[in-house]
N, C-alpha and C positions, 0 to 999 in steps of 0.2 A: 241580454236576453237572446236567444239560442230562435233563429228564426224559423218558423212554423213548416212545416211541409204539407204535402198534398190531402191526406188524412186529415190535418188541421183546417183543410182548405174547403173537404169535402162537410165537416162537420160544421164548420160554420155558416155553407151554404146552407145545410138542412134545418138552424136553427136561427137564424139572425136574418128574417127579410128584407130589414133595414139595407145590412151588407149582400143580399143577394140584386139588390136592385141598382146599390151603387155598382154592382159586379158588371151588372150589364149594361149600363150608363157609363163607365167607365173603366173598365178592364185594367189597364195600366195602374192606374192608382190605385183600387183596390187591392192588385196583385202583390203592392212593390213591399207589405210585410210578410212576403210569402217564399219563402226557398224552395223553387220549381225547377226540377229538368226540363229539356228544352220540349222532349216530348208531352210532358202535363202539362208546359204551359201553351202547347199549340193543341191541345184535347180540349181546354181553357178556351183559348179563345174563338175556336170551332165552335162549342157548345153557344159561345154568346154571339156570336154572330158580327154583325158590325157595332162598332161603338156608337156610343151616343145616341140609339134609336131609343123608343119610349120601352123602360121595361112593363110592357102588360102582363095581364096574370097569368094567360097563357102563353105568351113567352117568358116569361120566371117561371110556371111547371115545367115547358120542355127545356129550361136549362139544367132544374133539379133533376130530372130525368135522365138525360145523358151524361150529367155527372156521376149521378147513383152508377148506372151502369158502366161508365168507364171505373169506377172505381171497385166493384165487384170482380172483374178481369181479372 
């Protein structure tokens, strides 16, 4: 299987909460089925902040949010 890119990255964030939450609880692990440039995957962990803090709901909107927008660019 042909490993996902950032497109894949960004769609799954807008649809799968489950995955957007382990996103930001754990960044590394969620990333590691994802085929990222170095600069997505530092947009990535920008957008989430530090690992392992509590994903609240508004911290999971503003990550959906800076992703939307990094991805529109």
């Amino acid at each position: 299987m042909e490993p996902q890119g950032f497109r894949d990255l960004i769609g799954r964030i807008m649809i799968d909460p489950d995955f957007l939450s382990e996103l930001v609880r754990d960044p590394a692990a969620a990333l590691a089925e994802f085929a990222l440039s170095a600069d997505e995957r530092k947009t990535v962990l920008q957008a989430v902040g530090r690992a392992g803090e509590a994903p609240t709901p508004e911290r999971l909107r503003a990550v959906k949010a800076m992703m939307m927008k990094r991805w529109a660019m």
